[in-house]
C-alpha positions as CSV (number, residue, x, y, z in Angstrom):
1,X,19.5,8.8,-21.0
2,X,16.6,6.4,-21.0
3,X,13.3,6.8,-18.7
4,X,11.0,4.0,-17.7
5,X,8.6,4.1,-15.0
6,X,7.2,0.8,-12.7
7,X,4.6,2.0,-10.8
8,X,1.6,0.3,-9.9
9,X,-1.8,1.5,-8.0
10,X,-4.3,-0.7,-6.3
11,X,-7.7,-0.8,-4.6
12,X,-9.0,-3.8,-3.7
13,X,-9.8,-5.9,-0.4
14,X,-6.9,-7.8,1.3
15,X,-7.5,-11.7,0.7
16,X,-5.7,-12.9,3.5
17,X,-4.0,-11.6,7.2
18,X,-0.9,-10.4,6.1
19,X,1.8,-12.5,7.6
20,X,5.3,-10.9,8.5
21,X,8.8,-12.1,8.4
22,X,12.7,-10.9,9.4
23,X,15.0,-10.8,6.9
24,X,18.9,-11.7,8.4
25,X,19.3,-7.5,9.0
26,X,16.1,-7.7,11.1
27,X,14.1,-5.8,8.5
28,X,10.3,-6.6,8.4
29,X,8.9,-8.3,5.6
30,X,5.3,-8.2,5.3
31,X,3.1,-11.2,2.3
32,X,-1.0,-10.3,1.4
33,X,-3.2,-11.1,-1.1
34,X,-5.7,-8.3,-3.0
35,X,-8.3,-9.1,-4.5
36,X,-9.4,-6.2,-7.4
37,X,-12.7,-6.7,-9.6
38,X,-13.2,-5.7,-13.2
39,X,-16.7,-5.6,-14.5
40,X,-17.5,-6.1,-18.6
41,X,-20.4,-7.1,-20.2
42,X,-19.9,-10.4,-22.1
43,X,-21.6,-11.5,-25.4
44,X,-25.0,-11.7,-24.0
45,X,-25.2,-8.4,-22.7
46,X,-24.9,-10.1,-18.8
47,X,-22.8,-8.4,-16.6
48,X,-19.5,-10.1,-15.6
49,X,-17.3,-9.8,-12.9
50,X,-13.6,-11.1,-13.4
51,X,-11.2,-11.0,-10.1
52,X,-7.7,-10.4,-10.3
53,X,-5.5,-11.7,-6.8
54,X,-2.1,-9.8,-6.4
55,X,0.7,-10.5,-4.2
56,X,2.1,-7.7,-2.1
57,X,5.3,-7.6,0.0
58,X,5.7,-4.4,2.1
59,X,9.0,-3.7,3.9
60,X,9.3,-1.8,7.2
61,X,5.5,-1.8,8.2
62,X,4.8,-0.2,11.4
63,X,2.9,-2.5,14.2
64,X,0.2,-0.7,13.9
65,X,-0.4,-1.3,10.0
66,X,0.1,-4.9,10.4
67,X,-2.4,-5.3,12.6
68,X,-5.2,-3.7,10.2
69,X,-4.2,-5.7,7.6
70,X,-6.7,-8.5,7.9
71,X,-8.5,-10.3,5.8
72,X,-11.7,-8.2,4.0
73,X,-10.3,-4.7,4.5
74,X,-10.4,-2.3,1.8
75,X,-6.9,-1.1,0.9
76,X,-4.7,1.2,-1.8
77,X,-1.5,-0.3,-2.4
78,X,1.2,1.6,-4.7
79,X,4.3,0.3,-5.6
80,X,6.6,-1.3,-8.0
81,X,6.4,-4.7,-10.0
82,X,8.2,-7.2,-9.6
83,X,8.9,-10.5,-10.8
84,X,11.3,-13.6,-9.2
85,X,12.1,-16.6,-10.5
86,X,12.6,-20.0,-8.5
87,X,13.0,-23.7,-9.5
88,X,11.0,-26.4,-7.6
89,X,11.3,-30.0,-8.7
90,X,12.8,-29.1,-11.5
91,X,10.6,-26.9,-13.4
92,X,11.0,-23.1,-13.2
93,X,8.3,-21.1,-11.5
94,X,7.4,-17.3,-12.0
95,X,6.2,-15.2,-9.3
96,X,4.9,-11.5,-9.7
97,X,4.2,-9.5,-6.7
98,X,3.7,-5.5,-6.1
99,X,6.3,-4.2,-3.6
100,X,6.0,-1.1,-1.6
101,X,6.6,0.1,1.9
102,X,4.4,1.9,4.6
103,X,4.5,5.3,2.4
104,X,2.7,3.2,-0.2
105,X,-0.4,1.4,1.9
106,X,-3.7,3.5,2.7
107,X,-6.4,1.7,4.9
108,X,-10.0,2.5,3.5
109,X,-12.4,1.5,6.0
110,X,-13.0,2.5,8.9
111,X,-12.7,5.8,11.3
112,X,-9.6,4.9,13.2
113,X,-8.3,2.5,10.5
114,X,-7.1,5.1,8.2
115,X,-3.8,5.1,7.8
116,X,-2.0,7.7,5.6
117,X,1.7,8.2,6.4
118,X,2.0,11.2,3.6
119,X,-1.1,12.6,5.2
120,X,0.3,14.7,8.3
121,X,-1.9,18.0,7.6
122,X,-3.6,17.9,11.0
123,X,-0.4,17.5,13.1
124,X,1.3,20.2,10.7
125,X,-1.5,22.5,11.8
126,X,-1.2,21.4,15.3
127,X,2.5,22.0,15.6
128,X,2.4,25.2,13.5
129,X,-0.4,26.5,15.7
130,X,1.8,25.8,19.3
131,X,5.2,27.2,18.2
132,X,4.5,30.1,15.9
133,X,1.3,31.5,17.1
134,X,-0.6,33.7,14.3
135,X,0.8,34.4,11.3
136,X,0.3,37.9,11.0
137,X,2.6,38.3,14.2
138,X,5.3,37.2,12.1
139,X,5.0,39.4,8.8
140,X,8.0,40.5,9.3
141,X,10.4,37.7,9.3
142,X,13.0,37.4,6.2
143,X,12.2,34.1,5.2
C-alpha cells in the first residue's frame, strides 16, 4: 500500500476580503488571497524580498470567521493542494489553490480575533471544573 501526503501550512496576510459563495447543497464556500514573503540575499549581497500570492477556498466557515477575514490580517492556513483545470477561449488555464476548512484557519492578530477551533483548553477546564468538582474527590472511580 502506497502513502503520500498533501499538506500544506501558511502564514501570511490575507490579500483580499474573503468573499463567500453557496454551492447547490447550501454548503459555504469561502475565496482569499495570502500573501507570504521570502527573503534571500541576491548577487550583490542586498536583501531581497520575493512575495508569493496563494489562493485559498475554505468550506463551512462559521460567520464569525468570515467576518475577520479581511484584507491585511495575519493568518495560518493548513490544508491540502489542489489544482483545477478550465478552458476559456480556447486555451486551457491552470489554477492552484490551498483548500481547507474552519479546523485549518487560525487568526493571528488581535485579542478577540484569535480564532482556534482545535484550541478548546479553557472551555475543557471550565466544563471539567462545573461538573466534576476536584479531582481528588474522585480517586476512586474505575475509569
Amino acid at each position: 500500500m502506497a502513502f503520500s501526503l498533501n499538506k500544506i501550512m501558511l502564514i501570511g496576510n490575507i490579500g483580499k476580503d474573503a468573499e463567500t459563495r453557496f454551492t447547490p447543497n447550501n454548503a459555504s464556500v469561502t475565496s482569499f488571497s495570502i500573501a507570504t514573503t521570502h527573503g534571500y540575499k541576491n548577487k550583490d549581497g542586498q536583501w531581497t524580498n520575493e512575495t508569493t500570492w496563494h489562493n485559498v477556498v475554505a468550506f463551512n466557515l462559521s460567520d464569525f470567521v468570515k467576518e475577520k477575514l479581511v484584507k491585511g490580517k495575519k493568518i495560518y492556513v493548513e490544508g491540502r493542494l489542489s489544482k483545477r483545470d478550465y478552458e476559456k477561449d480556447g486555451v486551457k488555464q491552470y489554477f492552484t489553490e490551498v483548500v481547507t476548512d474552519s479546523s485549518g484557519i487560525i487568526l493571528l492578530e488581535g485579542k478577540d480575533d484569535n480564532y482556534n477551533p482545535g484550541n478548546n483548553t479553557s472551555q475543557v477546564a471550565e466544563t471539567s471544573s462545573d461538573i466534576g468538582g476536584s479531582t481528588e474527590e474522585n480517586n476512586d472511580l474505575p475509569f
